[in-house]
KOLGU-4560 file (N, C-alpha, C; in nm, 3 decimals, padded with zeros to 5 digits):
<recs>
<n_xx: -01.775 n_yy: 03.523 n_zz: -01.936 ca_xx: -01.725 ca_yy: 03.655 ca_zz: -01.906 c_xx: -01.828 c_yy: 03.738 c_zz: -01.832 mol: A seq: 1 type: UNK>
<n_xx: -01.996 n_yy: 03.734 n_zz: -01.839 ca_xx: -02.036 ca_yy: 03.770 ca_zz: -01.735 c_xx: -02.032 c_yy: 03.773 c_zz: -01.629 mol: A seq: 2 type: UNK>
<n_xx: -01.956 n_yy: 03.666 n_zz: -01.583 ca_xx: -01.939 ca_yy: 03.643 ca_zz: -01.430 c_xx: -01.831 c_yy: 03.760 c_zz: -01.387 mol: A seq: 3 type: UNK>
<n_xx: -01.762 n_yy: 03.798 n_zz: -01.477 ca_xx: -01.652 ca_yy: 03.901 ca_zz: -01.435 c_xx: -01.693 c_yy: 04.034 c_zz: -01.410 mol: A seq: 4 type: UNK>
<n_xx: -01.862 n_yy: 04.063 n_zz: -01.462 ca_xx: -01.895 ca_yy: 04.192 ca_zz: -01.375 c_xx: -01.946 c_yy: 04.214 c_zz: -01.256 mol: A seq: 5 type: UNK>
<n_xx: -02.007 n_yy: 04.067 n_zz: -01.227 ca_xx: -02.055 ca_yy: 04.007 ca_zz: -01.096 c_xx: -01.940 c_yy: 04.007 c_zz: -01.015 mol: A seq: 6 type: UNK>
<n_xx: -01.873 n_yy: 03.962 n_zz: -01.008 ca_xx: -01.695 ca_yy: 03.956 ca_zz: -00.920 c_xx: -01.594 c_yy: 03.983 c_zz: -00.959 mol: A seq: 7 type: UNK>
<n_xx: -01.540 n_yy: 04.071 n_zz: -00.891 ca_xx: -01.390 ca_yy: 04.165 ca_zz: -00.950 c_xx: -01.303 c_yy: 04.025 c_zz: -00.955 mol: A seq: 8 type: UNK>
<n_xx: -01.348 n_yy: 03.946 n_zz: -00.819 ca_xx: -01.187 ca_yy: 03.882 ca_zz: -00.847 c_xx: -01.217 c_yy: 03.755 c_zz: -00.914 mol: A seq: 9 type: UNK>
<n_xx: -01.353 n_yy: 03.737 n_zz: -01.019 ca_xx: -01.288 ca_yy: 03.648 ca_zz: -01.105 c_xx: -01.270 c_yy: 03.695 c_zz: -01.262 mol: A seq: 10 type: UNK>
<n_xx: -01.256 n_yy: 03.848 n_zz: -01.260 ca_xx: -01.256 ca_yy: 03.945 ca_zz: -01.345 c_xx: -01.108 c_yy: 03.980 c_zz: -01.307 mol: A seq: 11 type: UNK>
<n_xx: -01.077 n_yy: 04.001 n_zz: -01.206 ca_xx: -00.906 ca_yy: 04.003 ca_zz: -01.205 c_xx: -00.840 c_yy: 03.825 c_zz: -01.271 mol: A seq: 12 type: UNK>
<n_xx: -00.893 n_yy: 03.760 n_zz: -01.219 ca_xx: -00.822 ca_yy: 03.622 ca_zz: -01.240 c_xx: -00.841 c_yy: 03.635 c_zz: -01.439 mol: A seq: 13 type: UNK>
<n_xx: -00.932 n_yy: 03.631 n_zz: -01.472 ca_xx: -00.991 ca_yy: 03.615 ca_zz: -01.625 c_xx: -00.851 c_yy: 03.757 c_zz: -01.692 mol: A seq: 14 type: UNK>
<n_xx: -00.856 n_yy: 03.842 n_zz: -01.675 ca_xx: -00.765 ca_yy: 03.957 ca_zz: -01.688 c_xx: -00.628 c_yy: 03.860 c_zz: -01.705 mol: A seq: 15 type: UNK>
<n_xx: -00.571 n_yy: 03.842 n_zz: -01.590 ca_xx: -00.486 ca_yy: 03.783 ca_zz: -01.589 c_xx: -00.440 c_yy: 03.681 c_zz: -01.655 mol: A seq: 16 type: UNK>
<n_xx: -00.528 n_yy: 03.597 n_zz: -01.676 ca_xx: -00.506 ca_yy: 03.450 ca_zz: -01.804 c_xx: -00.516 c_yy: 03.517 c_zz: -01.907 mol: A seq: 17 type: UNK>
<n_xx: -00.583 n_yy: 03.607 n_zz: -01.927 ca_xx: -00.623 ca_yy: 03.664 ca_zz: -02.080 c_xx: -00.477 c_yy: 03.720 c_zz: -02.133 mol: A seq: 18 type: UNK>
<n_xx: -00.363 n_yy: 03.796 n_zz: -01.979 ca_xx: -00.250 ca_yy: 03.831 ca_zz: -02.035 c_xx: -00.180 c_yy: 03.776 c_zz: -02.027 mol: A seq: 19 type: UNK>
<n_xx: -00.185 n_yy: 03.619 n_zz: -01.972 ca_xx: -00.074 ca_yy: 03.500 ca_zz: -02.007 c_xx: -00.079 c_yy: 03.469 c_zz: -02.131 mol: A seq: 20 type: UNK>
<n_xx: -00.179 n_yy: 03.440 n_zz: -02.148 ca_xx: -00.214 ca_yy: 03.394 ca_zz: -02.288 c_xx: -00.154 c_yy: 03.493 c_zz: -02.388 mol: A seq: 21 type: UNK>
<n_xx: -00.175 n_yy: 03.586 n_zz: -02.442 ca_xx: -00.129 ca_yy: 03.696 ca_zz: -02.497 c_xx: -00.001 c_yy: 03.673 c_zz: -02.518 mol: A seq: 22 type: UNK>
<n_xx: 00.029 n_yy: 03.708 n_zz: -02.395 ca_xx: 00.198 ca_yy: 03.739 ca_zz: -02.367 c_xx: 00.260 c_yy: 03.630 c_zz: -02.447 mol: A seq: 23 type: UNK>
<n_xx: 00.220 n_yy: 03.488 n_zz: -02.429 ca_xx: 00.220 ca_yy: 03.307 ca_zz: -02.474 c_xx: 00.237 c_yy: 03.335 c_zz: -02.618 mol: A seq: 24 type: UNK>
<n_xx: 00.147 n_yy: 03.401 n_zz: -02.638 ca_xx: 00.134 ca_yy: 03.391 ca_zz: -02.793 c_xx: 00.254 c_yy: 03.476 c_zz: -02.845 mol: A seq: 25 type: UNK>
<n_xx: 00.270 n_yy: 03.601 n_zz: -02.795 ca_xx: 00.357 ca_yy: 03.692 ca_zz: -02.835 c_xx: 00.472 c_yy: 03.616 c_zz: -02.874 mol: A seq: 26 type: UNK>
<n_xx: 00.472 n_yy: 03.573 n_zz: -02.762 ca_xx: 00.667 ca_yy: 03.519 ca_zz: -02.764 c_xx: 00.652 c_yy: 03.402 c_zz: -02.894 mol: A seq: 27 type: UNK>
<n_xx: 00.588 n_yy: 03.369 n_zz: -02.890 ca_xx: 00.536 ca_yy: 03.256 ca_zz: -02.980 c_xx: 00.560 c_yy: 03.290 c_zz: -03.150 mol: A seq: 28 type: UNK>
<n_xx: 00.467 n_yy: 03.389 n_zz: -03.159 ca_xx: 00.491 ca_yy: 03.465 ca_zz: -03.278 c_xx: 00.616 c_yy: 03.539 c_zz: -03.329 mol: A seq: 29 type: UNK>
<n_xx: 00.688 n_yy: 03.542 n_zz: -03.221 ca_xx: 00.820 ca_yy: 03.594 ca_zz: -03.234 c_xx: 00.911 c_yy: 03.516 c_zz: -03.266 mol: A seq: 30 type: UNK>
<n_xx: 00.866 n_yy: 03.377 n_zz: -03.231 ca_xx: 00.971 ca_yy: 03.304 ca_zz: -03.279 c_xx: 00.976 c_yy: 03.265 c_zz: -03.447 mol: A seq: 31 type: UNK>
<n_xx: 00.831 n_yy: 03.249 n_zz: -03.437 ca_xx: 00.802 ca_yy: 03.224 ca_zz: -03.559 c_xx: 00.837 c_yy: 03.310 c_zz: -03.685 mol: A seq: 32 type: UNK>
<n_xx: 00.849 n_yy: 03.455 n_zz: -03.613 ca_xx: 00.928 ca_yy: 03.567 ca_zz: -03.704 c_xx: 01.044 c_yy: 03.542 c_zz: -03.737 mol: A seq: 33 type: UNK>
<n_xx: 01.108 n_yy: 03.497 n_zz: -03.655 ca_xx: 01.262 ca_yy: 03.488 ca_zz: -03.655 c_xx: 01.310 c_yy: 03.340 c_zz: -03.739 mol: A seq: 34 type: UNK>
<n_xx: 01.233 n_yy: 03.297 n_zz: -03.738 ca_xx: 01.253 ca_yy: 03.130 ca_zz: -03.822 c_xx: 01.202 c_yy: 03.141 c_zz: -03.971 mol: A seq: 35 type: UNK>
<n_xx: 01.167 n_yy: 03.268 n_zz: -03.941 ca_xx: 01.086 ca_yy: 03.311 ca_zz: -04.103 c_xx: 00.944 c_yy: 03.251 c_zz: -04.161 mol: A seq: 36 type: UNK>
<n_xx: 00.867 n_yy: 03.189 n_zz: -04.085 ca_xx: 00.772 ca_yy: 03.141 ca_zz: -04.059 c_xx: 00.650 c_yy: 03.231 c_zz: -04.050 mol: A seq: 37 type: UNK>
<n_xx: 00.670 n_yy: 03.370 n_zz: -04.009 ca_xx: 00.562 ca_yy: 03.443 ca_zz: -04.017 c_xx: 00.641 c_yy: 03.603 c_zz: -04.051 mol: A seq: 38 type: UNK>
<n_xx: 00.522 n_yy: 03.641 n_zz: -04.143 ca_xx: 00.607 ca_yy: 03.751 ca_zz: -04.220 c_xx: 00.713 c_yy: 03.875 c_zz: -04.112 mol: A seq: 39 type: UNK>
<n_xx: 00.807 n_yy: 03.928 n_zz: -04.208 ca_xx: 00.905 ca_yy: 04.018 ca_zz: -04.138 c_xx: 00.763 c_yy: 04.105 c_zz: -04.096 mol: A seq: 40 type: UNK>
<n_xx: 00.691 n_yy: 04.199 n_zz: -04.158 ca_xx: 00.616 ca_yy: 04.324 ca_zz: -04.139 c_xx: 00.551 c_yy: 04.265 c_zz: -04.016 mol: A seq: 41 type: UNK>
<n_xx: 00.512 n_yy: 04.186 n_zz: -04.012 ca_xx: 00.384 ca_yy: 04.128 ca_zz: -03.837 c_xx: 00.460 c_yy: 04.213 c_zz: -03.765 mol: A seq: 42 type: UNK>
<n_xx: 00.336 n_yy: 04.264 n_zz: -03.713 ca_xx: 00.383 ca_yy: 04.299 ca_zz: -03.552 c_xx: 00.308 c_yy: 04.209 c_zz: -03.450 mol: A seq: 43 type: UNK>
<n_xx: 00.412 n_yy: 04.080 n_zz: -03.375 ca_xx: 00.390 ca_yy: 03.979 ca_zz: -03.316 c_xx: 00.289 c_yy: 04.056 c_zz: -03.207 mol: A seq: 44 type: UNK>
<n_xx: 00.313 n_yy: 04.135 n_zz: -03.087 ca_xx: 00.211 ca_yy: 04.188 ca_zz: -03.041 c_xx: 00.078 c_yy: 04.178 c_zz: -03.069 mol: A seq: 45 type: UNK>
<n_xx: 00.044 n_yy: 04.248 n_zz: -03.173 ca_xx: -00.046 ca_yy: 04.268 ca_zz: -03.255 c_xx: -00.149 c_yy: 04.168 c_zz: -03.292 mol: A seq: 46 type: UNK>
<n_xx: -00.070 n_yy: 04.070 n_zz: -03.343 ca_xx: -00.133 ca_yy: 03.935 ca_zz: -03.358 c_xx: -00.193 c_yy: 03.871 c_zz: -03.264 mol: A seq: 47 type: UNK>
<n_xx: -00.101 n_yy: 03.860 n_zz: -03.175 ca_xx: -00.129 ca_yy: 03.795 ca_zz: -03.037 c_xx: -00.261 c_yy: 03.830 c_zz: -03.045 mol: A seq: 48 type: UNK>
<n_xx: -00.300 n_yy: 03.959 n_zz: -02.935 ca_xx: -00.421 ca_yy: 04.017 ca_zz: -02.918 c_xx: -00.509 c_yy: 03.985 c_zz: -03.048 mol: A seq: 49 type: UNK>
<n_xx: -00.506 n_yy: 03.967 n_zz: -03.183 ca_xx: -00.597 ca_yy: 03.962 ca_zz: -03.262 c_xx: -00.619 c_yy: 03.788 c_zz: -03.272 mol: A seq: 50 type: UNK>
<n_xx: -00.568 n_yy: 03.735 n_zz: -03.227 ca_xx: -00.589 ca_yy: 03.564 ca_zz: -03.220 c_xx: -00.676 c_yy: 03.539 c_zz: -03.081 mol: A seq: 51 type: UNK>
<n_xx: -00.636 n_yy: 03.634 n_zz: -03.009 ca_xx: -00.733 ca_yy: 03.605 ca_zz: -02.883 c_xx: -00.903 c_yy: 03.636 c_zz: -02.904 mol: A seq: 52 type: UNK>
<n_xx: -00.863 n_yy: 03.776 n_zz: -02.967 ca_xx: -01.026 ca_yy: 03.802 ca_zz: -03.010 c_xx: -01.069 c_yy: 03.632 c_zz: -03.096 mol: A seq: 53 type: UNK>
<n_xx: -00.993 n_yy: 03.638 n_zz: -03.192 ca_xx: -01.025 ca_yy: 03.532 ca_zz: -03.352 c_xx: -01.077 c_yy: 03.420 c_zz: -03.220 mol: A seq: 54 type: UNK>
<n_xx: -01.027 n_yy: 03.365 n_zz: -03.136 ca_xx: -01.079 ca_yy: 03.256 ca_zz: -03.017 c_xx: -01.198 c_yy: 03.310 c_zz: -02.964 mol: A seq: 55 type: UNK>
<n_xx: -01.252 n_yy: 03.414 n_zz: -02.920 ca_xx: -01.341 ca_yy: 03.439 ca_zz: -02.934 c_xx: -01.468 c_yy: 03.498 c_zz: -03.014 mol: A seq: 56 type: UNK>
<n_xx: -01.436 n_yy: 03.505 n_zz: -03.130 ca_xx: -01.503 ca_yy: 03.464 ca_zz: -03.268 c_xx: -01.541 c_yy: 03.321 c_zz: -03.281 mol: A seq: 57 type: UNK>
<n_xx: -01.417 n_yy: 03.274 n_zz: -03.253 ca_xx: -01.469 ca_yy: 03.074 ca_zz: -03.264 c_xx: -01.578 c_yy: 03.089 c_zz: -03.198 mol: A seq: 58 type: UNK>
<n_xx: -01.598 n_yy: 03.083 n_zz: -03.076 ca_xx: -01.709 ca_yy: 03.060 ca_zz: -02.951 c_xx: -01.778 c_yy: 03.093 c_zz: -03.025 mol: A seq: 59 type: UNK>
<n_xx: -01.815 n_yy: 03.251 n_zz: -03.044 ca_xx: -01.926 ca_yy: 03.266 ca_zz: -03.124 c_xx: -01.987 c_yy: 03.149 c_zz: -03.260 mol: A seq: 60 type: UNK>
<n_xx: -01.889 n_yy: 03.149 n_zz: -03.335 ca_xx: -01.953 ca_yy: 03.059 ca_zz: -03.464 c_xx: -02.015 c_yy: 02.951 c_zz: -03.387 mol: A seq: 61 type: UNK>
<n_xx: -01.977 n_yy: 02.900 n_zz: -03.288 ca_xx: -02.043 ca_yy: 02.775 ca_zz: -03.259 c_xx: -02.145 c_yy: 02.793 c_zz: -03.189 mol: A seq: 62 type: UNK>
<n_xx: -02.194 n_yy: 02.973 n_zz: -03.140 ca_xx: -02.329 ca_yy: 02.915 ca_zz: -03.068 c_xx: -02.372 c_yy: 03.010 c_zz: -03.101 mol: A seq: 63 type: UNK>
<n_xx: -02.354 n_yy: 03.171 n_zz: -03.175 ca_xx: -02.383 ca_yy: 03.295 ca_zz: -03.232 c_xx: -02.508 c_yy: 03.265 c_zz: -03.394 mol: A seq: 64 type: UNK>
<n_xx: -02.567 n_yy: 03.321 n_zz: -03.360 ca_xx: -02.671 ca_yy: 03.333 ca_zz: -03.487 c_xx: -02.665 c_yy: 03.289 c_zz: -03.618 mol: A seq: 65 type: UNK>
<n_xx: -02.527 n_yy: 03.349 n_zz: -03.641 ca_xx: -02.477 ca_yy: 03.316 ca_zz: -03.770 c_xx: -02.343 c_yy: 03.233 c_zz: -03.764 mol: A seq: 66 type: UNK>
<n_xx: -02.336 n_yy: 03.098 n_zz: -03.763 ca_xx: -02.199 ca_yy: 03.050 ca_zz: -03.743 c_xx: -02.149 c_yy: 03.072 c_zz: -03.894 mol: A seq: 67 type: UNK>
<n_xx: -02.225 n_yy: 03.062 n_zz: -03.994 ca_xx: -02.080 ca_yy: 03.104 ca_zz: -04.101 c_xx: -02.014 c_yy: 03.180 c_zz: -04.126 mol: A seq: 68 type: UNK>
<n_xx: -02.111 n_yy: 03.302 n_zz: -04.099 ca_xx: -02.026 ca_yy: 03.432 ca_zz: -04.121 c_xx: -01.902 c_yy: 03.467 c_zz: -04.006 mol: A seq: 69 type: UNK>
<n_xx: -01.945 n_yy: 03.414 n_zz: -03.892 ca_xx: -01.843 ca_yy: 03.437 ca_zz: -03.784 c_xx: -01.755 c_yy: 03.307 c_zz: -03.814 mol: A seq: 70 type: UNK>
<n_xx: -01.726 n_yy: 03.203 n_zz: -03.885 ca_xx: -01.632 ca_yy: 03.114 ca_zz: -03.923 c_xx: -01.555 c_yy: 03.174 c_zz: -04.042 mol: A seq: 71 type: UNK>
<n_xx: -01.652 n_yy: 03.225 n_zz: -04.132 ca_xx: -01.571 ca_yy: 03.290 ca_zz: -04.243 c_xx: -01.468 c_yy: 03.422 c_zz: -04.167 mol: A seq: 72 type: UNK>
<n_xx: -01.535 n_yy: 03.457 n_zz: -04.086 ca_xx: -01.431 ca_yy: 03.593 ca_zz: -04.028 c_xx: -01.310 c_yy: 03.530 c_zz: -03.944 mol: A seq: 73 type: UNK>
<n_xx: -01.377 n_yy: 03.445 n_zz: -03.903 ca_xx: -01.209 ca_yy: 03.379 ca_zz: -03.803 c_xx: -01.099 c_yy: 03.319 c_zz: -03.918 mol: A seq: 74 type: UNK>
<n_xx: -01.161 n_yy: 03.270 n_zz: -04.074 ca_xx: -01.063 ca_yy: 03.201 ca_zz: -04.156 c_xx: -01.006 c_yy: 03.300 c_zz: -04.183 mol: A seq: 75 type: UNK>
<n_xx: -01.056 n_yy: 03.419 n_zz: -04.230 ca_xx: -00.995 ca_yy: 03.526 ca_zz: -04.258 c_xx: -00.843 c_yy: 03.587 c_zz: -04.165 mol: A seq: 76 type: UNK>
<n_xx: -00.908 n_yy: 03.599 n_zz: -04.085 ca_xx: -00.796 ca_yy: 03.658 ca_zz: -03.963 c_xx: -00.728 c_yy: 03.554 c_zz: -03.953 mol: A seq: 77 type: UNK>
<n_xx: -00.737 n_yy: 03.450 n_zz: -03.983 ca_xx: -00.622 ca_yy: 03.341 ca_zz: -03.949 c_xx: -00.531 c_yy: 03.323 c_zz: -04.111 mol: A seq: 78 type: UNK>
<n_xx: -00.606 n_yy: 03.371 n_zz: -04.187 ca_xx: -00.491 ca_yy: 03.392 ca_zz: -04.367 c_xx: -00.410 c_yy: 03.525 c_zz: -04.314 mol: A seq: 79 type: UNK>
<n_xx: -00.417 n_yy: 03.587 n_zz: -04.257 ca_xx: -00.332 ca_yy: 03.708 ca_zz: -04.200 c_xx: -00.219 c_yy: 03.667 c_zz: -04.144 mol: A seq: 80 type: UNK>
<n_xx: -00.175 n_yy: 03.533 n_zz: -04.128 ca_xx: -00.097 ca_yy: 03.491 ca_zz: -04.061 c_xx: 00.012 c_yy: 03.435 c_zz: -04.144 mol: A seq: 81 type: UNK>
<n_xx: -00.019 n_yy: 03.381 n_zz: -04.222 ca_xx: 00.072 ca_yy: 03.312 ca_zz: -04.324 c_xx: 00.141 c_yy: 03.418 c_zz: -04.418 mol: A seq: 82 type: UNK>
<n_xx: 00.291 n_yy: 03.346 n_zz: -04.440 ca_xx: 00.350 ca_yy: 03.410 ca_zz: -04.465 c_xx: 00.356 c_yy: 03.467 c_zz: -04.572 mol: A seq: 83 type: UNK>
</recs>
Protein backbone atom coordinates (compact mmCIF):
# COMPACT_ATOMS: atom_id res chain seq x y z
CA UNK A 1 0.00 0.00 0.00
CA UNK A 2 2.89 2.36 0.01
CA UNK A 3 3.19 2.32 -3.41
CA UNK A 4 -0.27 4.01 -3.55
CA UNK A 5 1.14 7.33 -2.22
CA UNK A 6 3.91 7.18 -4.69
CA UNK A 7 1.24 6.76 -7.69
CA UNK A 8 -2.30 7.86 -7.84
CA UNK A 9 -2.96 5.39 -10.41
CA UNK A 10 -1.93 2.43 -8.58
CA UNK A 11 -3.80 3.98 -5.61
CA UNK A 12 -6.82 4.40 -7.91
CA UNK A 13 -6.43 0.71 -9.18
CA UNK A 14 -5.84 -0.64 -5.23
CA UNK A 15 -9.17 1.67 -4.37
CA UNK A 16 -10.90 -0.01 -6.81
CA UNK A 17 -10.17 -3.83 -5.97
CA UNK A 18 -10.51 -2.86 -2.44
CA UNK A 19 -14.33 -1.93 -3.62
CA UNK A 20 -14.78 -5.10 -5.60
CA UNK A 21 -13.87 -6.94 -3.00
CA UNK A 22 -16.16 -5.32 -0.48
CA UNK A 23 -18.95 -5.05 -2.65
CA UNK A 24 -18.01 -9.36 -3.24
CA UNK A 25 -18.31 -9.79 0.14
CA UNK A 26 -21.43 -7.75 0.69
CA UNK A 27 -23.51 -9.60 -1.62
CA UNK A 28 -22.01 -12.57 -0.15
CA UNK A 29 -23.03 -11.89 3.31
CA UNK A 30 -26.34 -11.22 2.17
CA UNK A 31 -26.88 -14.28 1.05
CA UNK A 32 -25.79 -15.83 3.84
CA UNK A 33 -28.42 -13.66 5.78
CA UNK A 34 -31.08 -14.82 3.89
CA UNK A 35 -30.25 -18.68 4.19
CA UNK A 36 -30.03 -17.91 7.84
CA UNK A 37 -26.51 -18.61 8.03
CA UNK A 38 -25.48 -15.34 9.42
CA UNK A 39 -27.40 -13.56 12.05
CA UNK A 40 -30.79 -11.45 11.15
CA UNK A 41 -29.15 -8.16 13.22
CA UNK A 42 -25.63 -8.16 10.77
CA UNK A 43 -25.46 -5.45 8.86
CA UNK A 44 -23.88 -7.30 5.72
CA UNK A 45 -22.25 -3.94 4.67
CA UNK A 46 -20.70 -3.61 7.73
CA UNK A 47 -19.08 -6.82 7.83
CA UNK A 48 -17.85 -6.72 4.55
CA UNK A 49 -15.61 -3.67 5.31
CA UNK A 50 -14.70 -5.25 8.76
CA UNK A 51 -13.37 -8.61 7.04
CA UNK A 52 -11.34 -6.54 4.76
CA UNK A 53 -9.64 -4.74 7.58
CA UNK A 54 -9.63 -8.58 9.65
CA UNK A 55 -7.39 -9.50 6.02
CA UNK A 56 -5.39 -7.00 6.85
CA UNK A 57 -4.84 -7.86 10.43
CA UNK A 58 -3.87 -11.37 8.97
CA UNK A 59 -0.84 -9.70 7.06
CA UNK A 60 0.02 -8.16 10.05
CA UNK A 61 0.09 -11.37 12.41
CA UNK A 62 2.35 -12.85 10.01
CA UNK A 63 4.98 -10.23 9.84
CA UNK A 64 3.81 -7.45 12.72
CA UNK A 65 5.67 -7.61 16.12
CA UNK A 66 3.24 -9.34 17.82
CA UNK A 67 1.65 -12.13 15.70
CA UNK A 68 -0.52 -13.41 18.57
CA UNK A 69 -2.13 -10.69 19.64
CA UNK A 70 -2.96 -9.60 16.06
CA UNK A 71 -4.18 -13.46 15.44
CA UNK A 72 -6.12 -13.38 18.59
CA UNK A 73 -7.84 -10.06 17.22
CA UNK A 74 -8.60 -11.46 13.74
CA UNK A 75 -10.24 -14.81 15.70
CA UNK A 76 -12.17 -12.50 17.42
CA UNK A 77 -13.67 -10.49 14.57
CA UNK A 78 -14.19 -13.58 12.76
CA UNK A 79 -16.60 -15.16 16.10
CA UNK A 80 -18.66 -11.97 15.12
CA UNK A 81 -19.74 -13.78 12.35
CA UNK A 82 -21.36 -16.81 13.43
CA UNK A 83 -24.57 -17.09 13.97
Amino acid sequence: MELTVQDPQIGEKAASLLHRMERLLCQTLEAAQAQGQLAAASEPHLLARLLLHAAGLGILAQTGPNPEMSTATVNNLFALLEP
